[in-house]
Structures are given as C-alpha cells and as structure tokens.
C-alpha positions as CSV (number, residue, x, y, z in Angstrom):
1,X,-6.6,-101.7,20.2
2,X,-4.9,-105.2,20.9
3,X,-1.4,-104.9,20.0
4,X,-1.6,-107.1,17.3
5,X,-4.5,-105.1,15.5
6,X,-2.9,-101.6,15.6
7,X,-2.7,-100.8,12.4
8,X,-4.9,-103.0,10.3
9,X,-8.2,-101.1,10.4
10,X,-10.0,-103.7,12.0
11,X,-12.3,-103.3,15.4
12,X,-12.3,-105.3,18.8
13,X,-14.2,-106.7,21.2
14,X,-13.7,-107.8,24.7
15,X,-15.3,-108.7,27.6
16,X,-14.9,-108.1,31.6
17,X,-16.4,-110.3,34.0
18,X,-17.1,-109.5,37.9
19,X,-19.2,-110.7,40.2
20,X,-19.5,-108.5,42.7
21,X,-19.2,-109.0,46.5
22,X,-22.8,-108.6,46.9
23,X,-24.2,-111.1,44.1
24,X,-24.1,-114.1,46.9
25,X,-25.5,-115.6,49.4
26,X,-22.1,-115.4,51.3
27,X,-19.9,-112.5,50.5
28,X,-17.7,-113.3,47.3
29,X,-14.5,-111.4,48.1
30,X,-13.5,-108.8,45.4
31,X,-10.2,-109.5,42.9
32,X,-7.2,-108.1,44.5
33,X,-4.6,-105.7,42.9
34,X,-6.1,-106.4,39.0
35,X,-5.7,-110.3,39.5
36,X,-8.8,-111.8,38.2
37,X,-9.3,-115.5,39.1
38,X,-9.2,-118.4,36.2
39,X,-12.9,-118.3,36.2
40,X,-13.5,-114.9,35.7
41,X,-10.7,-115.2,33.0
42,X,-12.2,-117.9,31.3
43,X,-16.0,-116.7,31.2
44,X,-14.7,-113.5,30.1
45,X,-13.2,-115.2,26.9
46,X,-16.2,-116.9,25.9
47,X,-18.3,-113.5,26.3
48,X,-15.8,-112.0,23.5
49,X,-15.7,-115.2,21.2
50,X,-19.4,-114.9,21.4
51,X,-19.5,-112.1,20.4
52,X,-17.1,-111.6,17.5
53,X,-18.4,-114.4,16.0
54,X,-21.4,-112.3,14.9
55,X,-19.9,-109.5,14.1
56,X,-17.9,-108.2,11.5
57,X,-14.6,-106.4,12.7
58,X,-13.5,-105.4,9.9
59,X,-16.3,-102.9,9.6
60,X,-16.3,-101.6,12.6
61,X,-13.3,-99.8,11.9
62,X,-9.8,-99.7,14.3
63,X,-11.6,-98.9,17.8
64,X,-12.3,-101.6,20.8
65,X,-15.5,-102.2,22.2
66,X,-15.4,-103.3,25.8
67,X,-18.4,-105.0,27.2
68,X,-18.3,-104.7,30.9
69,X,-20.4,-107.7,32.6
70,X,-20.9,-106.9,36.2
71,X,-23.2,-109.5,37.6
72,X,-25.1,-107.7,40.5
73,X,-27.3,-111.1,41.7
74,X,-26.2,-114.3,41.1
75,X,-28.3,-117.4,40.7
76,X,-26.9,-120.0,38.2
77,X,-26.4,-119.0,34.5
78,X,-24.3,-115.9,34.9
79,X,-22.1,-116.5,31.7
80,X,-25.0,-117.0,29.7
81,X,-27.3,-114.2,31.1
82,X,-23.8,-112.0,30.4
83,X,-23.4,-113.0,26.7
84,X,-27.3,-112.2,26.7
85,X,-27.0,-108.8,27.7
86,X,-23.3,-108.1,26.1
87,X,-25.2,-108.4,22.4
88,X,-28.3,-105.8,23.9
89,X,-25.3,-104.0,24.9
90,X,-23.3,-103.7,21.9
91,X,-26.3,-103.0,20.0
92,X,-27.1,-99.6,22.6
93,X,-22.9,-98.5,21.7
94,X,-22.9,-98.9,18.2
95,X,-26.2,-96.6,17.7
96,X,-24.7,-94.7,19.7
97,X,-21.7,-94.4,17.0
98,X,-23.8,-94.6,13.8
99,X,-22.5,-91.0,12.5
100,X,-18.5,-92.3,12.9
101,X,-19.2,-96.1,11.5
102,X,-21.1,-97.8,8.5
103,X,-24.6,-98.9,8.6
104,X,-25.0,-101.1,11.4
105,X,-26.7,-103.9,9.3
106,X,-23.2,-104.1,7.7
107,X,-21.7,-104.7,11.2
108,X,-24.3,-107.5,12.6
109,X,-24.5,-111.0,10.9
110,X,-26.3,-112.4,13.5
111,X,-27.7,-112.4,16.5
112,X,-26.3,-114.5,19.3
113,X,-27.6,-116.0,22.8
114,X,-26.7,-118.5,25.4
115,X,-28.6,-120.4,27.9
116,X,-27.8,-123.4,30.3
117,X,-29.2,-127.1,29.8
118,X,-28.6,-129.8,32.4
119,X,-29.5,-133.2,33.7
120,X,-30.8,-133.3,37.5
121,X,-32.3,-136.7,38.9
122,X,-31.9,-137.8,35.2
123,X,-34.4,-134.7,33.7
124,X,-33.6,-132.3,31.0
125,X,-33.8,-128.7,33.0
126,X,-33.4,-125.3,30.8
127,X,-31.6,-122.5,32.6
128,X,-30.7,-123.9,35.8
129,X,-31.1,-122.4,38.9
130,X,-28.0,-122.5,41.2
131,X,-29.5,-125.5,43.3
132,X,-30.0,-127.1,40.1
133,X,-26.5,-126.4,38.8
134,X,-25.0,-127.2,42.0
135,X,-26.9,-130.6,41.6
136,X,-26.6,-131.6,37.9
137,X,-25.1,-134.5,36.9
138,X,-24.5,-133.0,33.7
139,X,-24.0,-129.5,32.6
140,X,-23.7,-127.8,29.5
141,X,-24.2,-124.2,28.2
142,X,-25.0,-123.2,25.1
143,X,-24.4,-120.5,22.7
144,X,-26.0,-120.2,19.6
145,X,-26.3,-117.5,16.6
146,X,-30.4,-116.2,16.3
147,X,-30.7,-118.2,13.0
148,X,-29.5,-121.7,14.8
149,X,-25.7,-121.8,14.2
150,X,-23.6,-123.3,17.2
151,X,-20.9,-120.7,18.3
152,X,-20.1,-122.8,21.7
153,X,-20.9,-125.8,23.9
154,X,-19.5,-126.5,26.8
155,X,-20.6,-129.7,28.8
156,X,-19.4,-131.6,30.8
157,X,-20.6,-135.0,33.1
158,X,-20.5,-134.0,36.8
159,X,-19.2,-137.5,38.5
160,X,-21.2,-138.8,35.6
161,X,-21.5,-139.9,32.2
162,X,-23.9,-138.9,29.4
163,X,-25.4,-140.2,26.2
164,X,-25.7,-139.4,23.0
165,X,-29.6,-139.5,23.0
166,X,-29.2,-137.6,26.0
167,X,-26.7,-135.2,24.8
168,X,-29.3,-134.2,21.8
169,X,-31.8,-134.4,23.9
170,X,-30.2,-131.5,25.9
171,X,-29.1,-129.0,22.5
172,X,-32.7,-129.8,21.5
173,X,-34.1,-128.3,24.5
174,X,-31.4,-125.4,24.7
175,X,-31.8,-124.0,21.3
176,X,-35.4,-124.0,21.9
177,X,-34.6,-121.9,24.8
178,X,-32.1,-119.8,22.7
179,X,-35.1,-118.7,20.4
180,X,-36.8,-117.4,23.5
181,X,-33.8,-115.7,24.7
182,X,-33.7,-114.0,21.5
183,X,-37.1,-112.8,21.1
184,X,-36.9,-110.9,24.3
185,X,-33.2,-109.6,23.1
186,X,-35.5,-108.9,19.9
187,X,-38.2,-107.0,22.5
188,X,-36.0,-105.1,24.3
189,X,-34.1,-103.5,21.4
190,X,-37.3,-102.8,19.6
191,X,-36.4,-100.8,16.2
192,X,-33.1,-100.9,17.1
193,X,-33.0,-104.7,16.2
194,X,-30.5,-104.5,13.6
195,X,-31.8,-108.1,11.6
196,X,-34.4,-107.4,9.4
C-alpha cells in the first residue's frame, strides 16, 4: 500500500508503463537503473487516474493492484490502447479475488475507455496512426466512463490553434469511438462484464 493508505482499509491502483526496445521502428533504448523518463511517468499517471475514477477503493479492501502496461508494438495511441486493456485487466484480477473481496458489482461503477481524436490537413481522424499523430495539427486523447462521463482530455494545438466548433467536433467523434472501444472491452470480457 501507498504510504499514506496503510491503515485506512482502502485499495490502490497504479499503473507501469514500458515500451519496450522492440515496439519501434528504431530501437527505443530501455530505462536505465529504475529511472523512468517524464513520459513514461506521466502516461503512467493517467493509466491510474483512469482507472480509480471507476472504481471504488474503498471496497476493494487494503491491497494494491498494479497494472503493468508493456507496450510490445507501437503505432500511435499507446496510452489510450493501455488504459483500454488496464480496465480488461483489472476485471481478469479481481475475479480472480472474488472469494477474498465483495461482489465485484460493488467494486465497478463504470466502465472506462480512451481513444485519440485529431486534426490532419484540417480532418477530424479517430485513433491516429503514428504518421497521423506525428502530423496532426491538433491532438487530443480522450477518456471517458462507458455511460459518457469525461474522466480526461488532453489536447493540445500542434504549431496551431483550434476552435471551439472544431474542438466539439473532435469529443463528438471520440466518444463515438469510446462506445466502440467499449463494446469490444464488453466482448472480450463476456460474462465477466461486471455492468449489468
């Protein structure tokens, strides 16, 4: 448990990040002695907000869940395809703990997913590739609860400026590709979906 948890009965949940040295075209070098570069650090906290925003700690009793994200092929999106696969994930471990925690409906509020939006060439484009990413003039990724709640939104105008219109325009688009990143999260837990 985090220090300042020990004690108060409540769970934890916290992401690691990699990519690994053979998810490039060029060879990404790996993270030397434990020291995990700022970007790394960074994705990694939005894996665990995203996660404990759906979930409710305080029933998961005082235990830490780590969700290890090692990202094997990399081509654009990697945050979002990580938060994707963290919430199959922590669905798989906490089955695996039903007989040592409370019914997992009483753990889950929510699903959550994340995808990427963008503007390339002035075009809205849903989960970029990394050519496309690379390119954008603006990026933004978005993560979003199964029933349509925002839990983040990062974007941001590559040596560029966006509009409102355009902005909506964007979070229109990504939560429609949210809803289809949750029906195959939905799929691929079959009756292990805990939101019924």
């Amino acid at each position: 448990m985090p220090p300042f948890l020990v004690g108060k009965g409540k769970g934890w949940m916290s992401a690691e990040y990699g990519m690994l040295p053979g998810s490039t075209n060029t060879r990404k070098a790996r993270d030397k002695a434990g020291k995990v570069d700022g970007r790394s650090v960074e994705i990694q906290r939005l894996i665990g907000r995203s996660l404990r925003a759906i979930f409710n700690l305080d029933k998961l009793g005082e235990r830490t869940l780590w969700i290890d994200c090692d990202v094997l092929e990399a081509d654009g999106g990697t945050r979002t395809a990580s938060i994707n696969g963290a919430f199959v994930a922590v669905i798989d471990a906490l089955h695996s703990l039903k007989d040592q925690i409370p019914p997992i409906k009483e753990i889950v509020r929510d699903s959550v997913a994340a995808i990427s939006v963008g503007l390339l060439d002035d075009v809205e484009l849903l989960d970029l590739e990394y050519v496309e990413d690379r390119d954008a003039e603006v990026d933004l990724n978005l993560v979003m609860t199964g029933s349509g709640q925002f839990i983040e939104v990062q974007g941001t105008g590559e040596e560029a400026t966006f509009s409102r219109s355009q902005l909506d325009r964007l979070l229109k688009l990504g939560s429609a590709g949210i809803a289809g990143v949750t029906a195959a999260q939905k799929k691929a837990l079959g009756p292990a979906w805990p939101l019924r």
